[in-house]
PDBQT receptor file of N, H, CA, C and O in Angstrom, charges set to zero:
ATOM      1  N   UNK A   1      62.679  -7.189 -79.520  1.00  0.00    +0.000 N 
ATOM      2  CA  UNK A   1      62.722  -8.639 -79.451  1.00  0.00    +0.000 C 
ATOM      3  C   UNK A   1      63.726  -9.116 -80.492  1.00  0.00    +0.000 C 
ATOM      4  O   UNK A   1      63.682  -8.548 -81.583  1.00  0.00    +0.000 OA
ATOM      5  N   UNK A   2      64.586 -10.039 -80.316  1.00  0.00    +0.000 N 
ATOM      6  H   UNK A   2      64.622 -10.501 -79.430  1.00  0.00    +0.000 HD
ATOM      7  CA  UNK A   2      65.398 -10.765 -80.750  1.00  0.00    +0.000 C 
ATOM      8  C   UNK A   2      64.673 -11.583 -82.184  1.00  0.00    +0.000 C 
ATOM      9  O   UNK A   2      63.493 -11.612 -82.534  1.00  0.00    +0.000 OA
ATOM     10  N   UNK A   3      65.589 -12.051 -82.658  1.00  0.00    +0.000 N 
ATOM     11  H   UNK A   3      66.547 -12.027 -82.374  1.00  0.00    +0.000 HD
ATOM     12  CA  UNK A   3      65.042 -13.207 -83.486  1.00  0.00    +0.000 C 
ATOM     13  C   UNK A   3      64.696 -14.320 -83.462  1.00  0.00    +0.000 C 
ATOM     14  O   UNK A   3      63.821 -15.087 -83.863  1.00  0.00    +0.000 OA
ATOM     15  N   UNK A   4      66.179 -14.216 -82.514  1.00  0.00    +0.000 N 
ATOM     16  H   UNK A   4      66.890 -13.593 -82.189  1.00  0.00    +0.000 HD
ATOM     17  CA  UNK A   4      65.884 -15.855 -81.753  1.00  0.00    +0.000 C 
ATOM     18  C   UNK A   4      64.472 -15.745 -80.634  1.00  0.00    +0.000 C 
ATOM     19  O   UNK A   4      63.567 -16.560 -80.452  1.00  0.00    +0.000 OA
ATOM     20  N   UNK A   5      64.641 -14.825 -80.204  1.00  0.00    +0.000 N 
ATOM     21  H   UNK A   5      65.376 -14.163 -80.352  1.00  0.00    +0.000 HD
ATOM     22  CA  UNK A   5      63.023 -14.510 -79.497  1.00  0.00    +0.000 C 
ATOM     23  C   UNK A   5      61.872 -14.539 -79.794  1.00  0.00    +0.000 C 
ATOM     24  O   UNK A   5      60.885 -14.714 -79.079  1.00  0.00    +0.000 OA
ATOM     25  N   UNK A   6      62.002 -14.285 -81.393  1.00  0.00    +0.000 N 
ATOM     26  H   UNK A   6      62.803 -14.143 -81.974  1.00  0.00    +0.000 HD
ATOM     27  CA  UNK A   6      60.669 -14.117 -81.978  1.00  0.00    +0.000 C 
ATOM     28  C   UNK A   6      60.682 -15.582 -82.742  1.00  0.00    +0.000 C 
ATOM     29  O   UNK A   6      59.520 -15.754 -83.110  1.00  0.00    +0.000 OA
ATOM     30  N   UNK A   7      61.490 -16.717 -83.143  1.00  0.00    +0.000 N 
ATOM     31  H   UNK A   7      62.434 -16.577 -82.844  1.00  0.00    +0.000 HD
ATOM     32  CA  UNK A   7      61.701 -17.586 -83.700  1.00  0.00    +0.000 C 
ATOM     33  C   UNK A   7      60.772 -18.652 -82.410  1.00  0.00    +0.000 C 
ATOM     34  O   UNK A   7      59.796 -19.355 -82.673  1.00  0.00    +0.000 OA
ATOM     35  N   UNK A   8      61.462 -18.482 -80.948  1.00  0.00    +0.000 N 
ATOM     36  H   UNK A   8      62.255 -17.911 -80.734  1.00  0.00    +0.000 HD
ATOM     37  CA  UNK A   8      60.659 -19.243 -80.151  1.00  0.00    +0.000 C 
ATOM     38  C   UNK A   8      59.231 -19.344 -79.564  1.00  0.00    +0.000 C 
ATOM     39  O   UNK A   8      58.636 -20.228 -78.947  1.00  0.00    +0.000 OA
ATOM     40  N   UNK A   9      58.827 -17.788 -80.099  1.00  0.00    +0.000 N 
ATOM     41  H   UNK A   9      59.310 -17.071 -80.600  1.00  0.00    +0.000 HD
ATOM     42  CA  UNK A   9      57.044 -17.673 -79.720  1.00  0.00    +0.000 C 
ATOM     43  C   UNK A   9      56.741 -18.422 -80.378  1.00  0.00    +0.000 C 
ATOM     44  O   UNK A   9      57.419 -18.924 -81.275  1.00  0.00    +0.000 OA
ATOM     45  N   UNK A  10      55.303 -18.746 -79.986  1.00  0.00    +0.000 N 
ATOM     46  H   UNK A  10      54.753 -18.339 -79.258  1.00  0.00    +0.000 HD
ATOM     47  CA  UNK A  10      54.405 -19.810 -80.535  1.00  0.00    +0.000 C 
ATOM     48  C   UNK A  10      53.996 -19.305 -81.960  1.00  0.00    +0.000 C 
ATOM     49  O   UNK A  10      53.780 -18.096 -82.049  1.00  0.00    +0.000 OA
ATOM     50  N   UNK A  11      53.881 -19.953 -82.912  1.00  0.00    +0.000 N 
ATOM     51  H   UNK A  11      54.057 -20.935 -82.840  1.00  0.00    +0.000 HD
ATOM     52  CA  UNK A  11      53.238 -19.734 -84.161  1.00  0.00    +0.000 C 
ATOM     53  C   UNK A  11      52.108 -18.968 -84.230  1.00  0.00    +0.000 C 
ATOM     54  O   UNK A  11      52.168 -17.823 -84.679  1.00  0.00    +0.000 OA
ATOM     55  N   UNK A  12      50.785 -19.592 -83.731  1.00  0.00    +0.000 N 
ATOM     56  H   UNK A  12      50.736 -20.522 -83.367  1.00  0.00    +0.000 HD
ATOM     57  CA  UNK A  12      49.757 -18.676 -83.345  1.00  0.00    +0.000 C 
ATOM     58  C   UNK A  12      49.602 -18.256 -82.129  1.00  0.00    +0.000 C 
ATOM     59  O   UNK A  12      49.950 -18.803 -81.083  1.00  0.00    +0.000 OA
ATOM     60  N   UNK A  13      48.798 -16.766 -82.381  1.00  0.00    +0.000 N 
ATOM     61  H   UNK A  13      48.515 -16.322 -83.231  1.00  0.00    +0.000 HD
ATOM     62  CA  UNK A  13      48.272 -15.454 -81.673  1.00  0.00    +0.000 C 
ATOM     63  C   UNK A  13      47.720 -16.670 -80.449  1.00  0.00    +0.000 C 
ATOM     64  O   UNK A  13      48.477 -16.828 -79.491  1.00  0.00    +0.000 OA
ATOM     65  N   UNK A  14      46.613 -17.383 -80.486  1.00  0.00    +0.000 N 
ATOM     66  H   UNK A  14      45.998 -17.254 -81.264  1.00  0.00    +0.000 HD
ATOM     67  CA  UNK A  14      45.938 -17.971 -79.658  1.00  0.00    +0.000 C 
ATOM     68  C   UNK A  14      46.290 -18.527 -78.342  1.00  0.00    +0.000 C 
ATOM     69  O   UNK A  14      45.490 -18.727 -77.428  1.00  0.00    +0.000 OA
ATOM     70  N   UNK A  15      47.458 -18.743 -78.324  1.00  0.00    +0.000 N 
ATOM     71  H   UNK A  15      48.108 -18.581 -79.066  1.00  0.00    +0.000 HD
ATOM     72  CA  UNK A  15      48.526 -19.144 -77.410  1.00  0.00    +0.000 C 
ATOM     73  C   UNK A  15      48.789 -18.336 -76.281  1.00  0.00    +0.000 C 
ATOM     74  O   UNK A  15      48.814 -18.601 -75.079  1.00  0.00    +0.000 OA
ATOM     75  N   UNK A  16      49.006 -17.153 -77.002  1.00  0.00    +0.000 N 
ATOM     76  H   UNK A  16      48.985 -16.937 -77.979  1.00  0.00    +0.000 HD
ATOM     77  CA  UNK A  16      49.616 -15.632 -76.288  1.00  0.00    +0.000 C 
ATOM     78  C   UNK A  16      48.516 -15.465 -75.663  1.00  0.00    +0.000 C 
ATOM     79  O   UNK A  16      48.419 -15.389 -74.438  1.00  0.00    +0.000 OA
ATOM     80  N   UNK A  17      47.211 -15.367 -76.809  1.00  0.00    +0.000 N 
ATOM     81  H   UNK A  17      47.290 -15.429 -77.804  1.00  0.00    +0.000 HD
ATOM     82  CA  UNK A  17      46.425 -14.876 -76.121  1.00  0.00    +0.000 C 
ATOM     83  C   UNK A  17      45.233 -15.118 -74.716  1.00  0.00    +0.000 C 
ATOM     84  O   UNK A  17      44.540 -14.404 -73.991  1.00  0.00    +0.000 OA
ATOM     85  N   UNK A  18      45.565 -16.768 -74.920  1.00  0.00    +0.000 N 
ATOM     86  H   UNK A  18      46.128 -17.348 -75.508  1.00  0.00    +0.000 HD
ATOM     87  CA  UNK A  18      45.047 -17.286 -73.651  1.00  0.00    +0.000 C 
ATOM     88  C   UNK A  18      45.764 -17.282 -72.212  1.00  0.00    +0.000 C 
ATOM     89  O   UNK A  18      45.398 -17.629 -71.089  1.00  0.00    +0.000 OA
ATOM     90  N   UNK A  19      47.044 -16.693 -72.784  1.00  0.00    +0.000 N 
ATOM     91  H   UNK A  19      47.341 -16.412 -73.696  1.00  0.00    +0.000 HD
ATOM     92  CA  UNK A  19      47.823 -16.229 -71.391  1.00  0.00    +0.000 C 
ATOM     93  C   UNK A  19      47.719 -15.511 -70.834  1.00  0.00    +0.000 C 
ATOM     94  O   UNK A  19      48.046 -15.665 -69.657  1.00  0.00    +0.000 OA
ATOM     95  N   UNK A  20      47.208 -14.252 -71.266  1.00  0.00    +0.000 N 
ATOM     96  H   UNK A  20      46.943 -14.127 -72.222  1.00  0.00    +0.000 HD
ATOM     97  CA  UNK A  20      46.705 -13.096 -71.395  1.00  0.00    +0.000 C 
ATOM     98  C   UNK A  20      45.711 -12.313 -70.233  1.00  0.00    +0.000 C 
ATOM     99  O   UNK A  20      44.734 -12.963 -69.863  1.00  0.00    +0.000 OA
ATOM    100  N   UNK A  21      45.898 -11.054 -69.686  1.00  0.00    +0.000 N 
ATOM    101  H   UNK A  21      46.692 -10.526 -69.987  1.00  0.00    +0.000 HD
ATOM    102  CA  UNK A  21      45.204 -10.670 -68.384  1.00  0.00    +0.000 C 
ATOM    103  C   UNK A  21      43.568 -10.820 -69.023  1.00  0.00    +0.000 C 
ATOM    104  O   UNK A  21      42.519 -11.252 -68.546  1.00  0.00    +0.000 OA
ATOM    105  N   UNK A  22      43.999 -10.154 -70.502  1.00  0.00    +0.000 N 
ATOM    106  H   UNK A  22      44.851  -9.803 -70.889  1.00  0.00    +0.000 HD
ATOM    107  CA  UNK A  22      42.690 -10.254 -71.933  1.00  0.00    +0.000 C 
ATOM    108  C   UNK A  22      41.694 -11.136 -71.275  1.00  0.00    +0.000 C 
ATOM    109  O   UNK A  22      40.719 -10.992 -70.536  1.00  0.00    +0.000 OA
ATOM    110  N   UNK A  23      42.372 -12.159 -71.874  1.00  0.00    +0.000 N 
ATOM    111  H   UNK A  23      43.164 -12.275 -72.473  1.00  0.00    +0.000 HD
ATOM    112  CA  UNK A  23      40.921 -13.555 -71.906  1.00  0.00    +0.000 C 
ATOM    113  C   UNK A  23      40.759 -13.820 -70.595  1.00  0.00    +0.000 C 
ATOM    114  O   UNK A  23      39.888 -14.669 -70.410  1.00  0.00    +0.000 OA
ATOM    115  N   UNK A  24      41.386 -13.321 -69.395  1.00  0.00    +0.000 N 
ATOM    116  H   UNK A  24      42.094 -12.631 -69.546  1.00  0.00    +0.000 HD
ATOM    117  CA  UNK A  24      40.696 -13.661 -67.909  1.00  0.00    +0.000 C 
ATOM    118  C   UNK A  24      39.556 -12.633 -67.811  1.00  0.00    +0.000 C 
ATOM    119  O   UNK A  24      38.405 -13.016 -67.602  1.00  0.00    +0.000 OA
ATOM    120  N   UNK A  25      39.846 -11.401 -67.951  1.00  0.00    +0.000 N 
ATOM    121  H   UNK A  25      40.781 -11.089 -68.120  1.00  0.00    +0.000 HD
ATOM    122  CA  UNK A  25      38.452 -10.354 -68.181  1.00  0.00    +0.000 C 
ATOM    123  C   UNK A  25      37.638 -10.785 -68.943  1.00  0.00    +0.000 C 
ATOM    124  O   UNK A  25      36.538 -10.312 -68.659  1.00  0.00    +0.000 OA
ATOM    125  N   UNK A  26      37.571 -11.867 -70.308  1.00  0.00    +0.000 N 
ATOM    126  H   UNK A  26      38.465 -12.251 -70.539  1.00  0.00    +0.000 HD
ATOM    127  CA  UNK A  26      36.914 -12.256 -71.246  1.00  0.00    +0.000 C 
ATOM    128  C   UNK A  26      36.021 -12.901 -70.811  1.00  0.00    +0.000 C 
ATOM    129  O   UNK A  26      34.800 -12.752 -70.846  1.00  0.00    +0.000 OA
ATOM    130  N   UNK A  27      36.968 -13.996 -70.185  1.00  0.00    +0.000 N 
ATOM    131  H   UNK A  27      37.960 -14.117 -70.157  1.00  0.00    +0.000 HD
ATOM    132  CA  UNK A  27      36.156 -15.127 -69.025  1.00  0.00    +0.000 C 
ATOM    133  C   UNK A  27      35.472 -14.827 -68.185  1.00  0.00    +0.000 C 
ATOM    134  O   UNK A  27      34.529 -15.584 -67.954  1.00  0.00    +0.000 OA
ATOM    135  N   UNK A  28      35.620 -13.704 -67.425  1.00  0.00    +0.000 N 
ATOM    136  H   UNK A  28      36.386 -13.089 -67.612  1.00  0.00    +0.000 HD
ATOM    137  CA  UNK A  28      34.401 -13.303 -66.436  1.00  0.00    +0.000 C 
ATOM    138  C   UNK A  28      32.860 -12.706 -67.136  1.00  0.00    +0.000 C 
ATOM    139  O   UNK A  28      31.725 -12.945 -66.723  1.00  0.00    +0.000 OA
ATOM    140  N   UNK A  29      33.235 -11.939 -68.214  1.00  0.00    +0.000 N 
ATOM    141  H   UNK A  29      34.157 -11.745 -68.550  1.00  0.00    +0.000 HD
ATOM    142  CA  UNK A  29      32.296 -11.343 -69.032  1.00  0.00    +0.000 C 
ATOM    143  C   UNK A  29      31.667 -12.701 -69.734  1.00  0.00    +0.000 C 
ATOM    144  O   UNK A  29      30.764 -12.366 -70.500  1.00  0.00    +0.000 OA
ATOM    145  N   UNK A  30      31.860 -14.073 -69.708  1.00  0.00    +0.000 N 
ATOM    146  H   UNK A  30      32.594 -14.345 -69.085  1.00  0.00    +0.000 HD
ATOM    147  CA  UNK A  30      31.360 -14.645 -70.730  1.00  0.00    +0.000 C 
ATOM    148  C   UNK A  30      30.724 -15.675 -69.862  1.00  0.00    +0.000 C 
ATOM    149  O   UNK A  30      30.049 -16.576 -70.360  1.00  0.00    +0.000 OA
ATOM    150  N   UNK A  31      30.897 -15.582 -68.717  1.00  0.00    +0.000 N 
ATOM    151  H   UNK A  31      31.445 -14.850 -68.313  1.00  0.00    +0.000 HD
ATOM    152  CA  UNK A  31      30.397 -16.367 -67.448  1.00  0.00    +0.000 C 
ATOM    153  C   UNK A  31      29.396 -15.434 -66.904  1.00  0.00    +0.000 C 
ATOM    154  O   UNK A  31      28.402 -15.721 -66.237  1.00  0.00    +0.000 OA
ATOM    155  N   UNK A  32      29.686 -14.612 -67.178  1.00  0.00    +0.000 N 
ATOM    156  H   UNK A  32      30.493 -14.380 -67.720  1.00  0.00    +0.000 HD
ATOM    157  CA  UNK A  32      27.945 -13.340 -66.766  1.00  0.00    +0.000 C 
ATOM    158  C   UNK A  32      26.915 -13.629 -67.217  1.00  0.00    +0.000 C 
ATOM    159  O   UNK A  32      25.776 -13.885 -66.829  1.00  0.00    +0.000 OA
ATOM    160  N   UNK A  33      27.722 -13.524 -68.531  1.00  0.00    +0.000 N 
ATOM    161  H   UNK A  33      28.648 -13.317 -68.846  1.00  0.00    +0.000 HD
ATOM    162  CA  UNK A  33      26.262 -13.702 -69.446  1.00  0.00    +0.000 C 
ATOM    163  C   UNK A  33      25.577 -14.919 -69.342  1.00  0.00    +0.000 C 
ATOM    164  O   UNK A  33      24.371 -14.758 -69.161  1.00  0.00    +0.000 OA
ATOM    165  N   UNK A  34      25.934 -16.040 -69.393  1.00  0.00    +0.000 N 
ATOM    166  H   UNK A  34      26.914 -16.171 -69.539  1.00  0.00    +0.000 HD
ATOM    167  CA  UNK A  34      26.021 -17.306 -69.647  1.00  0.00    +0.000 C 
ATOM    168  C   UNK A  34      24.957 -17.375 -68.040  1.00  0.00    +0.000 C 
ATOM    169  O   UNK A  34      23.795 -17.778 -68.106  1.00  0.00    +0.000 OA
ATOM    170  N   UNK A  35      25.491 -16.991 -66.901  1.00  0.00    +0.000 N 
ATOM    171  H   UNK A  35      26.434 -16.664 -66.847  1.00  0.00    +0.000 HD
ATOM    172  CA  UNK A  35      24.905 -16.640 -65.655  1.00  0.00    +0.000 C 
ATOM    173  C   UNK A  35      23.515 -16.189 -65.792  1.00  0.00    +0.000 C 
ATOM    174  O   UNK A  35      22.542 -16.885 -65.499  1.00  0.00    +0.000 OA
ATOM    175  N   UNK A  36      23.456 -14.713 -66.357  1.00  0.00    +0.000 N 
ATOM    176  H   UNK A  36      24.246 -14.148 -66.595  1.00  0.00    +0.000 HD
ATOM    177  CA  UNK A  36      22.303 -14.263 -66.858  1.00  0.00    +0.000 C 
ATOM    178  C   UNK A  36      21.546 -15.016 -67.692  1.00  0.00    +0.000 C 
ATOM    179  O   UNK A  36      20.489 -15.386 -67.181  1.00  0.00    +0.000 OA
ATOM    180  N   UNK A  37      21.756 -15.395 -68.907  1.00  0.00    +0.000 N 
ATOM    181  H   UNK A  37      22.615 -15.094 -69.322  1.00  0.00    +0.000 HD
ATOM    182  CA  UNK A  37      20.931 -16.346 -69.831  1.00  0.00    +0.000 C 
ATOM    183  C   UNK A  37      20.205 -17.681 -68.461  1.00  0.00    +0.000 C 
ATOM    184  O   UNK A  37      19.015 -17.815 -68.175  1.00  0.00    +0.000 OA
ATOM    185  N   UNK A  38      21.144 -18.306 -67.990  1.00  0.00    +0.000 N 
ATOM    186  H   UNK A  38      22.110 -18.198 -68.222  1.00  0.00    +0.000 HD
ATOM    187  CA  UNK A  38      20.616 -19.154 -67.182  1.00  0.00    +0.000 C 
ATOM    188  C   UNK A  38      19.494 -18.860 -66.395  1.00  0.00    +0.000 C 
ATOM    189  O   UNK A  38      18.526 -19.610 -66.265  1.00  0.00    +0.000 OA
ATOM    190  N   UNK A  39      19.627 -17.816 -65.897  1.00  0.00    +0.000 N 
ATOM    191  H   UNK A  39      20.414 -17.207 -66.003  1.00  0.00    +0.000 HD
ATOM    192  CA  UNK A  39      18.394 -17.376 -64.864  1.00  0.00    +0.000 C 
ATOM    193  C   UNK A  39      17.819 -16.876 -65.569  1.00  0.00    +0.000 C 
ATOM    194  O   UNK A  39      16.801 -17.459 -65.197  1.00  0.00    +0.000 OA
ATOM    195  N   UNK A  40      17.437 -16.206 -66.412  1.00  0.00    +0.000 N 
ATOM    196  H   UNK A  40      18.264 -15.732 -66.714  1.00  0.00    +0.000 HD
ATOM    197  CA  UNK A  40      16.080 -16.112 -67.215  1.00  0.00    +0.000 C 
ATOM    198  C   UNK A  40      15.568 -17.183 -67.651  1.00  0.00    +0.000 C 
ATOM    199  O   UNK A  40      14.390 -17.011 -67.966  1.00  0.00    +0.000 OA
ATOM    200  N   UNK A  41      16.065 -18.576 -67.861  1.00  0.00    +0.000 N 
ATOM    201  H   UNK A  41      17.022 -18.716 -67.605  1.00  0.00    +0.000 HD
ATOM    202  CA  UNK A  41      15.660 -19.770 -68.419  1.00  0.00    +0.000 C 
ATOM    203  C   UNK A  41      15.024 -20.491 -67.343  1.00  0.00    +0.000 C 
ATOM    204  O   UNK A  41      14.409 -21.551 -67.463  1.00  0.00    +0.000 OA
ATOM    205  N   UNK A  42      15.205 -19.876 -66.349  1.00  0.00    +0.000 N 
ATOM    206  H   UNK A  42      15.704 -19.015 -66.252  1.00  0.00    +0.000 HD
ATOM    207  CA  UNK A  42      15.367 -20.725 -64.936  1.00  0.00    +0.000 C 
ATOM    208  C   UNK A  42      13.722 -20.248 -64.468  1.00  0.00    +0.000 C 
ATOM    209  O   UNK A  42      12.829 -20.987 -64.054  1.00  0.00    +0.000 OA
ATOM    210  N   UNK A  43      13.687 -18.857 -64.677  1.00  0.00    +0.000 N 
ATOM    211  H   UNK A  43      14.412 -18.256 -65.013  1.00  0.00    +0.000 HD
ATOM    212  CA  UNK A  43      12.513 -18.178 -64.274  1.00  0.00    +0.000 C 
ATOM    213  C   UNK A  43      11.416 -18.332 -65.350  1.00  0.00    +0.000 C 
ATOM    214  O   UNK A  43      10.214 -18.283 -65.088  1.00  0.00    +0.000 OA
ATOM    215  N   UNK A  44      11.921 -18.519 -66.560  1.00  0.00    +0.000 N 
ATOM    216  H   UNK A  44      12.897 -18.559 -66.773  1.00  0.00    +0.000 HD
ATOM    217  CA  UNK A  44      10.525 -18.899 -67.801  1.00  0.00    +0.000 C 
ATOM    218  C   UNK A  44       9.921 -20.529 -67.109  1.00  0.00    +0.000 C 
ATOM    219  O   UNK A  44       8.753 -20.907 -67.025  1.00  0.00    +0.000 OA
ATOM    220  N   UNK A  45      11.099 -21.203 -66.717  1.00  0.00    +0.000 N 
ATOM    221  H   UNK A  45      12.048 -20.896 -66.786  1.00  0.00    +0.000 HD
ATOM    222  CA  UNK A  45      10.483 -22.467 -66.371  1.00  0.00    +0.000 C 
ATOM    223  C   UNK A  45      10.097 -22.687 -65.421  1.00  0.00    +0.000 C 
ATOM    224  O   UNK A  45       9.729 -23.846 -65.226  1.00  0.00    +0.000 OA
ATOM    225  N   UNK A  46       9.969 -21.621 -64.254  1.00  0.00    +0.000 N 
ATOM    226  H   UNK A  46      10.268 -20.680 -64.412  1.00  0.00    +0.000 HD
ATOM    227  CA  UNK A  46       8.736 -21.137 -63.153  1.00  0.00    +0.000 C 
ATOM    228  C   UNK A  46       7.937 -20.741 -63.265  1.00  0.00    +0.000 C 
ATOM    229  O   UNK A  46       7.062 -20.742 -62.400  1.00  0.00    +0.000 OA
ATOM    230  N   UNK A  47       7.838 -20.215 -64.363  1.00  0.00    +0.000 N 
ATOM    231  H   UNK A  47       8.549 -20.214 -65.066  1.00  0.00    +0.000 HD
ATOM    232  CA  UNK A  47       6.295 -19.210 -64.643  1.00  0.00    +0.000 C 
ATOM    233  C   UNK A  47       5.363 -20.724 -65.932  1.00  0.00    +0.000 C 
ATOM    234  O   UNK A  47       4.165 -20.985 -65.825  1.00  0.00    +0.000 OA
ATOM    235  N   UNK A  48       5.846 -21.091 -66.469  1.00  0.00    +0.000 N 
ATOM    236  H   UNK A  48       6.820 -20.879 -66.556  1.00  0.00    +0.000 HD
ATOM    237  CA  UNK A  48       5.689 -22.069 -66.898  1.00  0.00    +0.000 C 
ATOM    238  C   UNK A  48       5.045 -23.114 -66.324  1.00  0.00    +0.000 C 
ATOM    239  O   UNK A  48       3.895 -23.489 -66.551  1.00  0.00    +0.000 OA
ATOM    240  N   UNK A  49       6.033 -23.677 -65.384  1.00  0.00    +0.000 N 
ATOM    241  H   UNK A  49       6.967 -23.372 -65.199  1.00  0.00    +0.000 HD
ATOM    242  CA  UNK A  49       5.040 -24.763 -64.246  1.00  0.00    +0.000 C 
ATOM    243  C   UNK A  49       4.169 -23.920 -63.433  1.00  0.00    +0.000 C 
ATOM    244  O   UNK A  49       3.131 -24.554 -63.239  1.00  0.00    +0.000 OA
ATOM    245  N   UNK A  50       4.118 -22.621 -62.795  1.00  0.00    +0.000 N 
ATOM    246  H   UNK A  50       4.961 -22.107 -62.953  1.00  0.00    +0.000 HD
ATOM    247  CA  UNK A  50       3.170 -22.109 -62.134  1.00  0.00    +0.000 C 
ATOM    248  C   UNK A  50       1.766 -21.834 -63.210  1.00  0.00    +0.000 C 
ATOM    249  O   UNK A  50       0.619 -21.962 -62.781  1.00  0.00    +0.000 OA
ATOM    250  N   UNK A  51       2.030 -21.493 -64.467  1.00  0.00    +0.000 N 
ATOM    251  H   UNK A  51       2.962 -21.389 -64.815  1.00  0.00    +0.000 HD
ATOM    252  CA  UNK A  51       0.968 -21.420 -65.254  1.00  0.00    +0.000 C 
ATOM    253  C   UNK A  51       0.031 -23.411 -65.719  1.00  0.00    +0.000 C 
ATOM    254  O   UNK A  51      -1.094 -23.739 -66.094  1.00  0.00    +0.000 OA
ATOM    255  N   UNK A  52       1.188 -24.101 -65.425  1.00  0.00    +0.000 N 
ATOM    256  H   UNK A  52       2.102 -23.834 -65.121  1.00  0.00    +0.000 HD
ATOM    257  CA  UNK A  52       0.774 -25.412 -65.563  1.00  0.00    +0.000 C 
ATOM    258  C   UNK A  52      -0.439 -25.644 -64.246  1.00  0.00    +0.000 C 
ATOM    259  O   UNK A  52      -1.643 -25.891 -64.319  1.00  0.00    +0.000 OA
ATOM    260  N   UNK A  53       0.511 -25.435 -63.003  1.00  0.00    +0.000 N 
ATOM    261  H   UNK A  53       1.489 -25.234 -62.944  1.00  0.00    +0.000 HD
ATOM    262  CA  UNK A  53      -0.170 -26.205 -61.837  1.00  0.00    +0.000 C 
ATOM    263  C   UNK A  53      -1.751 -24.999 -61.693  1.00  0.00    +0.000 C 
ATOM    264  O   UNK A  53      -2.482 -25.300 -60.750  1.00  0.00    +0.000 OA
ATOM    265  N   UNK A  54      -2.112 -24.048 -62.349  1.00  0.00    +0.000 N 
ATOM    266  H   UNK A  54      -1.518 -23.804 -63.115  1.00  0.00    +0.000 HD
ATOM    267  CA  UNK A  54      -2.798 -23.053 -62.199  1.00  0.00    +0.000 C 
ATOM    268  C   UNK A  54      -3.477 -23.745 -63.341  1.00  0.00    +0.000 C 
ATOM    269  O   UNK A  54      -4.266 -22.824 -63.547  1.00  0.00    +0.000 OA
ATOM    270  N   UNK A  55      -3.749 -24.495 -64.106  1.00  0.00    +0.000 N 
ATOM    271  H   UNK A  55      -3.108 -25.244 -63.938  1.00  0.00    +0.000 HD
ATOM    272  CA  UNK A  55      -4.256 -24.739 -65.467  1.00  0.00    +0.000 C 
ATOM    273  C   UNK A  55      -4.926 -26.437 -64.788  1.00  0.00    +0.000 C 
ATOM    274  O   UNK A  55      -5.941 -26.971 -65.235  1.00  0.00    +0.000 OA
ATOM    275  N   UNK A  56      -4.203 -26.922 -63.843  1.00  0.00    +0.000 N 
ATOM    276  H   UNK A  56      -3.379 -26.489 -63.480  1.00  0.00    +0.000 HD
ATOM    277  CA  UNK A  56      -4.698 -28.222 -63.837  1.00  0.00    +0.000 C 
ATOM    278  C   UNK A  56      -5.511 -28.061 -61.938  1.00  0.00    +0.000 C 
ATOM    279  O   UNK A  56      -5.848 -29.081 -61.337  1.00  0.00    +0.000 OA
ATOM    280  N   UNK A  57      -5.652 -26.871 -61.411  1.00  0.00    +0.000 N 
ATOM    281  H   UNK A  57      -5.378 -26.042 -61.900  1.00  0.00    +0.000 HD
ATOM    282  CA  UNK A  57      -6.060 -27.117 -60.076  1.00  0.00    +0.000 C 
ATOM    283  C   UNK A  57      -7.578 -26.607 -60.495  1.00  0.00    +0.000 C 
ATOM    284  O   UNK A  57      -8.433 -26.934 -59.672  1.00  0.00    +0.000 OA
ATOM    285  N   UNK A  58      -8.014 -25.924 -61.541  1.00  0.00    +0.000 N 
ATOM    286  H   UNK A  58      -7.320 -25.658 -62.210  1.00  0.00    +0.000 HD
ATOM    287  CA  UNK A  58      -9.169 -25.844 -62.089  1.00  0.00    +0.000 C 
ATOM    288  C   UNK A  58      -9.808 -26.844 -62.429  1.00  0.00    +0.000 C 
ATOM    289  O   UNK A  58     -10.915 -26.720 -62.952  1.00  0.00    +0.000 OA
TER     290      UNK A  58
């Protein structure tokens, strides 16, 4: 790389790196989880109201 090449990259890494094949694999891995966390939250708050409506049909 040139100077003048390296003079025109962006200052910060962060730049590069959101261009990056990187942070698209990042993004899927961080949307999984985020996926996962959701549905376990999703299913505590089924078992939750099923333990409710089971608590008040008594």
């Amino acid at each position: 790389m040139s100077l003048s090449e390296a003079l025109n990259q962006p200052i910060s890494f962060e730049a590069f790196y959101y261009e990056s094949p990187t942070w698209e694999q990042r993004k899927k891995v961080l949307k999984a989880e985020a996926e996962k966390h959701n549905t376990l939250i999703k299913i505590g708050n089924a078992i939750i109201k099923g333990l409710g409506n089971i608590a008040n049909s008594h």
